[in-house]
N, CA, C and O atoms as a GROMACS GRO file, in nm:
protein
  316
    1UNK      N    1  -1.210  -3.420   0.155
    1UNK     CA    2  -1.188  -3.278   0.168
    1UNK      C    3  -1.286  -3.204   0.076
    1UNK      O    4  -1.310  -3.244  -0.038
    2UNK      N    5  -1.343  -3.090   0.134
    2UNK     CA    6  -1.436  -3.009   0.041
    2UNK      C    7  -1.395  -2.953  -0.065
    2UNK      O    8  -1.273  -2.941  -0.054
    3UNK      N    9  -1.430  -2.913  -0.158
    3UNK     CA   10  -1.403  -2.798  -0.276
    3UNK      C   11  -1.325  -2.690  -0.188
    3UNK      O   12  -1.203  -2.678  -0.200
    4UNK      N   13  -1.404  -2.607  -0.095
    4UNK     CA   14  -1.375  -2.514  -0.086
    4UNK      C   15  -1.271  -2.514  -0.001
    4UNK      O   16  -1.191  -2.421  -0.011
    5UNK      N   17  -1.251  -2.607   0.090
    5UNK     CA   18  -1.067  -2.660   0.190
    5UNK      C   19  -0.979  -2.677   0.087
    5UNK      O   20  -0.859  -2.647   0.087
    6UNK      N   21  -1.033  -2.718   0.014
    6UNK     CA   22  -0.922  -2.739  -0.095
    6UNK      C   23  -0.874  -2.620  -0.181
    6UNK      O   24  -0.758  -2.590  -0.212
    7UNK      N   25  -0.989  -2.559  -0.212
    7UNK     CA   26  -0.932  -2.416  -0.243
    7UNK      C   27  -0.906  -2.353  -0.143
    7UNK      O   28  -0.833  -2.296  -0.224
    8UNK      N   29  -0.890  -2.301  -0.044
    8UNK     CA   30  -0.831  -2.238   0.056
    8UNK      C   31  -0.682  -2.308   0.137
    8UNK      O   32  -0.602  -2.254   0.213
    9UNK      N   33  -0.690  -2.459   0.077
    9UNK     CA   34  -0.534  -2.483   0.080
    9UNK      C   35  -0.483  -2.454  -0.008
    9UNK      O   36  -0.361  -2.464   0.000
   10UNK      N   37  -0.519  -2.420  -0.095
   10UNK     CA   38  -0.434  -2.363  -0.259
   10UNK      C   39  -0.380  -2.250  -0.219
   10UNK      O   40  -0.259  -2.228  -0.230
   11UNK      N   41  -0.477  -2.154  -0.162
   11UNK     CA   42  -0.462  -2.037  -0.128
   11UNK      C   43  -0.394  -1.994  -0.038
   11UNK      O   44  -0.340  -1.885  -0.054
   12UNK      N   45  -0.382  -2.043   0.046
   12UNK     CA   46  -0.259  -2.077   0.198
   12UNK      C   47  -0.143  -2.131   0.089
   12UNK      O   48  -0.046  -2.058   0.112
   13UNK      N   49  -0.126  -2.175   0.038
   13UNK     CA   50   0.019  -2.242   0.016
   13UNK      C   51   0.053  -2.083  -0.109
   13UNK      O   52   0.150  -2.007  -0.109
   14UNK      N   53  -0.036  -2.084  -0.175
   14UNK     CA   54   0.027  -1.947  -0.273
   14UNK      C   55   0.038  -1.824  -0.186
   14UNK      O   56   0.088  -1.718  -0.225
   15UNK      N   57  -0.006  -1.842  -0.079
   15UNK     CA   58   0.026  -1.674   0.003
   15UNK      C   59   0.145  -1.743   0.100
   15UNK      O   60   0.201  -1.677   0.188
   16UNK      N   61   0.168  -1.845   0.079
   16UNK     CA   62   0.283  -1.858   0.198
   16UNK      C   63   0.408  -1.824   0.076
   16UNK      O   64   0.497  -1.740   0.083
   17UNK      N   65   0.380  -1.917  -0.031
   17UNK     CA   66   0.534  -1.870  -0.109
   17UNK      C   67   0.546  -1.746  -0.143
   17UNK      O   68   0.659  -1.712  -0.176
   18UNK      N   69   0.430  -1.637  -0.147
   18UNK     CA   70   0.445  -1.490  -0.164
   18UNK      C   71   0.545  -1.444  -0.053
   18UNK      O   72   0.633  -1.358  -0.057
   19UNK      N   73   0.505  -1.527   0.043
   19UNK     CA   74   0.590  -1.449   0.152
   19UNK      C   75   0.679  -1.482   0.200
   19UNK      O   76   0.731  -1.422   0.294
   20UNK      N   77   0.721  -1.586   0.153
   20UNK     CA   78   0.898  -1.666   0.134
   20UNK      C   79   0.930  -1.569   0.042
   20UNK      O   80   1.052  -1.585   0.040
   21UNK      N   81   0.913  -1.501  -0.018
   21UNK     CA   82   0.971  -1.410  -0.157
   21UNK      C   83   0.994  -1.257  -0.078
   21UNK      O   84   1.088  -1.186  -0.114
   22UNK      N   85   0.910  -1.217   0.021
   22UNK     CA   86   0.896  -1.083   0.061
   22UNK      C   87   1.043  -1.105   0.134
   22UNK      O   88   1.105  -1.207   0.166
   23UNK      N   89   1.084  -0.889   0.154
   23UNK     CA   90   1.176  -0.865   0.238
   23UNK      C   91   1.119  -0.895   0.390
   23UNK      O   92   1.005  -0.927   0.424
   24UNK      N   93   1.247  -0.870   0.475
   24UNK     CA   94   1.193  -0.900   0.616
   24UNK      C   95   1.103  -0.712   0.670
   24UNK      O   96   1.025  -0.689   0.762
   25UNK      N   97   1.143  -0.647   0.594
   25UNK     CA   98   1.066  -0.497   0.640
   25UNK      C   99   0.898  -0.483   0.550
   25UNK      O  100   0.809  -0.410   0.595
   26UNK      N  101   0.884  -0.546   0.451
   26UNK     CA  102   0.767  -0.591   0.380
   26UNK      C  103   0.680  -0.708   0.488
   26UNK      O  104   0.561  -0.692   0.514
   27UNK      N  105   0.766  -0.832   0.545
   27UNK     CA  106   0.678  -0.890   0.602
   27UNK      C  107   0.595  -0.866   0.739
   27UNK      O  108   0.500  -0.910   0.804
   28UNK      N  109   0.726  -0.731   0.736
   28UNK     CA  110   0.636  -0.693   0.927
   28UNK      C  111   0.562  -0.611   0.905
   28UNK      O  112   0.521  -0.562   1.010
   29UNK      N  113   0.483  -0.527   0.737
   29UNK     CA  114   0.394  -0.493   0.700
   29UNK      C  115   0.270  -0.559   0.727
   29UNK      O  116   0.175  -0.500   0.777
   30UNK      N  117   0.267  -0.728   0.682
   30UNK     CA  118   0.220  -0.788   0.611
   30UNK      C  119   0.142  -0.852   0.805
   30UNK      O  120   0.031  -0.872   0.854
   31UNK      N  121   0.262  -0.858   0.841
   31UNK     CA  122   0.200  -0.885   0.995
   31UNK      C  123   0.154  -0.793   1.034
   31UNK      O  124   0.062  -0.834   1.105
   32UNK      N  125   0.155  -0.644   1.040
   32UNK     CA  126   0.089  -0.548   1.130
   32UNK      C  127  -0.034  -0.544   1.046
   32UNK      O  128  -0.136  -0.518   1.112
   33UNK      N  129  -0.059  -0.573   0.864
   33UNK     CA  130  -0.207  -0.574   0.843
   33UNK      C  131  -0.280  -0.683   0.885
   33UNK      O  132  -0.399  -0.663   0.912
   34UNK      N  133  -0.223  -0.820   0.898
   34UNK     CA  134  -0.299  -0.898   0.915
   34UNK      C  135  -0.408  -0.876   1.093
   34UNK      O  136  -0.519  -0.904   1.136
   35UNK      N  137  -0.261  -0.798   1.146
   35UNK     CA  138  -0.275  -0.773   1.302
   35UNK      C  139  -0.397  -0.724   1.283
   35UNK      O  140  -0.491  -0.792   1.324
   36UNK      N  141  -0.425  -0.584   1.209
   36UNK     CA  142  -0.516  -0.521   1.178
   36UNK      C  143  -0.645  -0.571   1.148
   36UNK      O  144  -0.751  -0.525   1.191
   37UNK      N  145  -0.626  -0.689   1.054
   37UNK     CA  146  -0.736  -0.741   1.027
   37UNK      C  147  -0.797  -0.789   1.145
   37UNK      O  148  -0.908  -0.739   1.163
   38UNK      N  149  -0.764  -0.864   1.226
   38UNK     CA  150  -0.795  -0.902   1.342
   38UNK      C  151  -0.891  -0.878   1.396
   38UNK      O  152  -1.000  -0.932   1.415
   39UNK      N  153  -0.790  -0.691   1.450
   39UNK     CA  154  -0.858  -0.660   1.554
   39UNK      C  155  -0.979  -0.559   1.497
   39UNK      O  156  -1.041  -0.486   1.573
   40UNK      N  157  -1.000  -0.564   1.378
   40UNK     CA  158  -1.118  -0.477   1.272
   40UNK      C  159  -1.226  -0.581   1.278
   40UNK      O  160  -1.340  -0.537   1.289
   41UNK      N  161  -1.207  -0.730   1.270
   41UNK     CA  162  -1.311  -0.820   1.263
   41UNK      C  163  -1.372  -0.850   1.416
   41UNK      O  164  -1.483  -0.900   1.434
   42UNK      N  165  -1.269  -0.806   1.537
   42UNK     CA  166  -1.306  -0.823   1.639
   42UNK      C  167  -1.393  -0.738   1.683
   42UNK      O  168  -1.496  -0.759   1.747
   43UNK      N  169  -1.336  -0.617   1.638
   43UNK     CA  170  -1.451  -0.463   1.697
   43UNK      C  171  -1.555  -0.446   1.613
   43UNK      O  172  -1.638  -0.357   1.634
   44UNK      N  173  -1.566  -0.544   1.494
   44UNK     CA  174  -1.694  -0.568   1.432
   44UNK      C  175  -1.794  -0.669   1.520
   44UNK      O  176  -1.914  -0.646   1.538
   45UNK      N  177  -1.730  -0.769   1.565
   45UNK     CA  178  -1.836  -0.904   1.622
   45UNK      C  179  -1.872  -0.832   1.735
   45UNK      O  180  -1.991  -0.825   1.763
   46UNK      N  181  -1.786  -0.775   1.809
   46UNK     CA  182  -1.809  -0.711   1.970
   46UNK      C  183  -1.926  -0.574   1.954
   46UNK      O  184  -1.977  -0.532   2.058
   47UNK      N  185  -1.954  -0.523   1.847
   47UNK     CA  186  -2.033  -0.428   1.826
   47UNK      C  187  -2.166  -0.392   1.836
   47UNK      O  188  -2.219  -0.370   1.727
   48UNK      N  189  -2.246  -0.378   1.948
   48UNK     CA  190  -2.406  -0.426   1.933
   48UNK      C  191  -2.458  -0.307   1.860
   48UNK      O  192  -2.380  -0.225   1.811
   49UNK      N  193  -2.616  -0.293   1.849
   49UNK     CA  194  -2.617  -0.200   1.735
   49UNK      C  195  -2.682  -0.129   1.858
   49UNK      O  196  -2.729  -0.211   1.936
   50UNK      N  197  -2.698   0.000   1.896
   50UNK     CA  198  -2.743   0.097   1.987
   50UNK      C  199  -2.892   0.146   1.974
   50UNK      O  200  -2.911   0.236   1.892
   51UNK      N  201  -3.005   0.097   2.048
   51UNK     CA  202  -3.107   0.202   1.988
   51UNK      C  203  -3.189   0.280   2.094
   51UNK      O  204  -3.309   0.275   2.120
   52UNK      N  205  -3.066   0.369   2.159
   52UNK     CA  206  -3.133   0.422   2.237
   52UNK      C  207  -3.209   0.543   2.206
   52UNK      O  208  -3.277   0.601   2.291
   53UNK      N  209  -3.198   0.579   2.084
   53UNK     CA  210  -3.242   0.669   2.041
   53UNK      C  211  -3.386   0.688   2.006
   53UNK      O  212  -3.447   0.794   1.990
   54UNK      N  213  -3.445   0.524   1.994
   54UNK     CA  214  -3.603   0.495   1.936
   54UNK      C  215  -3.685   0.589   2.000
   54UNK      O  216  -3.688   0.611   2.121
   55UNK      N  217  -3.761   0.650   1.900
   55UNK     CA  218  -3.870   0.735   1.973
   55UNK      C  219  -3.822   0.863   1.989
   55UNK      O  220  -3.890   0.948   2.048
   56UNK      N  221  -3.697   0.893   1.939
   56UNK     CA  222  -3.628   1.049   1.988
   56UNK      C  223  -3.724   1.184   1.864
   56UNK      O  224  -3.724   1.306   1.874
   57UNK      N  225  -3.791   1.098   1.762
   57UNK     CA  226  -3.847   1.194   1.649
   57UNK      C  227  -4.002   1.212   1.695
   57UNK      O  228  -4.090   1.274   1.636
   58UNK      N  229  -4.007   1.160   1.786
   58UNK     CA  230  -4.154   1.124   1.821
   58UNK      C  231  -4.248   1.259   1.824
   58UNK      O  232  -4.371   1.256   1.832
   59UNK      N  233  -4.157   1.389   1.814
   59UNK     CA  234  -4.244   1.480   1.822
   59UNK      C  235  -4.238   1.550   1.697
   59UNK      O  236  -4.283   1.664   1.688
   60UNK      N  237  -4.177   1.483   1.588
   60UNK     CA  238  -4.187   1.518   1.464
   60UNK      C  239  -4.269   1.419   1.361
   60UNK      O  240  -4.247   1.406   1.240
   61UNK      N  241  -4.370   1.353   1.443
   61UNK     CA  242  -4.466   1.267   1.371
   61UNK      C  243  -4.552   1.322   1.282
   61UNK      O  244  -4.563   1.281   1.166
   62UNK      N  245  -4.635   1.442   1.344
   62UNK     CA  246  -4.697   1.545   1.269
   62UNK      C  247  -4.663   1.623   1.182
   62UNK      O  248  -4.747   1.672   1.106
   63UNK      N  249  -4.532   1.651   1.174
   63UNK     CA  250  -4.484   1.762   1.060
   63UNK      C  251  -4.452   1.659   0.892
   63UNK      O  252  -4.497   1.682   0.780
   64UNK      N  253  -4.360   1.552   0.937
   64UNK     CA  254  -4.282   1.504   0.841
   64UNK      C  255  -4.304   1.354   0.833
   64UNK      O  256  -4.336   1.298   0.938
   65UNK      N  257  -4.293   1.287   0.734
   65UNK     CA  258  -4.359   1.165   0.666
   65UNK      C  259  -4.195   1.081   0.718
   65UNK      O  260  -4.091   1.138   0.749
   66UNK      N  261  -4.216   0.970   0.715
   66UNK     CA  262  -4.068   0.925   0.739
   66UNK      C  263  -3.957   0.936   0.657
   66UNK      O  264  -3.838   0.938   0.690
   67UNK      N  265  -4.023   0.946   0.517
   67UNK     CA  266  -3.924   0.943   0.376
   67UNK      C  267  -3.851   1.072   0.389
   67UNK      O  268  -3.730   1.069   0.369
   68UNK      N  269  -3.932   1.233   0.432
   68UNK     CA  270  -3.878   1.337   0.472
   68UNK      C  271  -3.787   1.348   0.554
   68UNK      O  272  -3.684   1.410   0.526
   69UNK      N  273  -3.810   1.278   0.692
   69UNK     CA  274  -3.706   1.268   0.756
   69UNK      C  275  -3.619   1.166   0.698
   69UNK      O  276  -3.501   1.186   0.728
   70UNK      N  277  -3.641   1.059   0.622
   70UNK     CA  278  -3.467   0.983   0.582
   70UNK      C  279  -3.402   1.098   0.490
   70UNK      O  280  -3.284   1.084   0.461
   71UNK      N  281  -3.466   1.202   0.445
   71UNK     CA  282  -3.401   1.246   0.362
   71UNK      C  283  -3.310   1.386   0.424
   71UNK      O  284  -3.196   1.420   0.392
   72UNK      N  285  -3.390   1.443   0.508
   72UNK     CA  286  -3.323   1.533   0.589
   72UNK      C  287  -3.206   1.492   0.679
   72UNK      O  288  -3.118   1.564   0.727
   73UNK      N  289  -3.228   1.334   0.694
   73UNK     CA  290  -3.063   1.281   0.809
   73UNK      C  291  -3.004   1.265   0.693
   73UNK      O  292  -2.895   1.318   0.715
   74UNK      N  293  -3.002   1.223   0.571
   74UNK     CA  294  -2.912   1.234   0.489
   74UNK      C  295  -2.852   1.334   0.455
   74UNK      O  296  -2.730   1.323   0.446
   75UNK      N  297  -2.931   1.497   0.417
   75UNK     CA  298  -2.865   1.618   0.454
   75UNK      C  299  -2.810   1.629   0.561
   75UNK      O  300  -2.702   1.684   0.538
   76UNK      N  301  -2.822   1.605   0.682
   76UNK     CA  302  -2.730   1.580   0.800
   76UNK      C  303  -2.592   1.546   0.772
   76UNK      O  304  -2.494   1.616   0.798
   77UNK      N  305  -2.594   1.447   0.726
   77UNK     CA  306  -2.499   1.396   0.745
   77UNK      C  307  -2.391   1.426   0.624
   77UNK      O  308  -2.271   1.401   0.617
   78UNK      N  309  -2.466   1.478   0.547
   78UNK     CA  310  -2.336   1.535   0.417
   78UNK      C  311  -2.399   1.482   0.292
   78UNK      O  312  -2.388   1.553   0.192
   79UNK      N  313  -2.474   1.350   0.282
   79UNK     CA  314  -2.489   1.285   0.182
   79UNK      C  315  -2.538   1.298   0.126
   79UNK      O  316  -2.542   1.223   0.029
   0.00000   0.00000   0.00000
């Protein structure tokens, strides 16, 4: 067994007796985050990155350096 199976059976067995200890209204917490986790890691993998946008500045080549424009979408955006 690896180091790290082995630490992650450590870790499985100390989160299971955490939750032999929890109430039954705490554990259906504990299930709707895990639920959560789930489906947050799923709509992460399923996510392609979009670039339909390439080329949309194309007529702001002449005015502004690219650093100008990263800095102006950052005013955009609040940041």
């Amino acid at each position: 067994m690896l180091a790290r199976e082995r630490t992650m059976s450590v870790d499985m067995r100390a989160l299971a007796d955490l939750l032999k200890e929890l109430p039954p209204d705490a554990l259906e917490e504990v299930r709707d985050f895990a639920a959560f986790l789930l489906a947050k890691q799923e709509r992460k993998a399923g996510h392609l990155l979009r670039q339909d946008w390439a080329g949309a500045l194309r007529d702001y080549r002449g005015q502004y350096t690219s650093v100008e424009l990263q800095h102006k979408a950052l005013g955009w955006r609040g940041d």
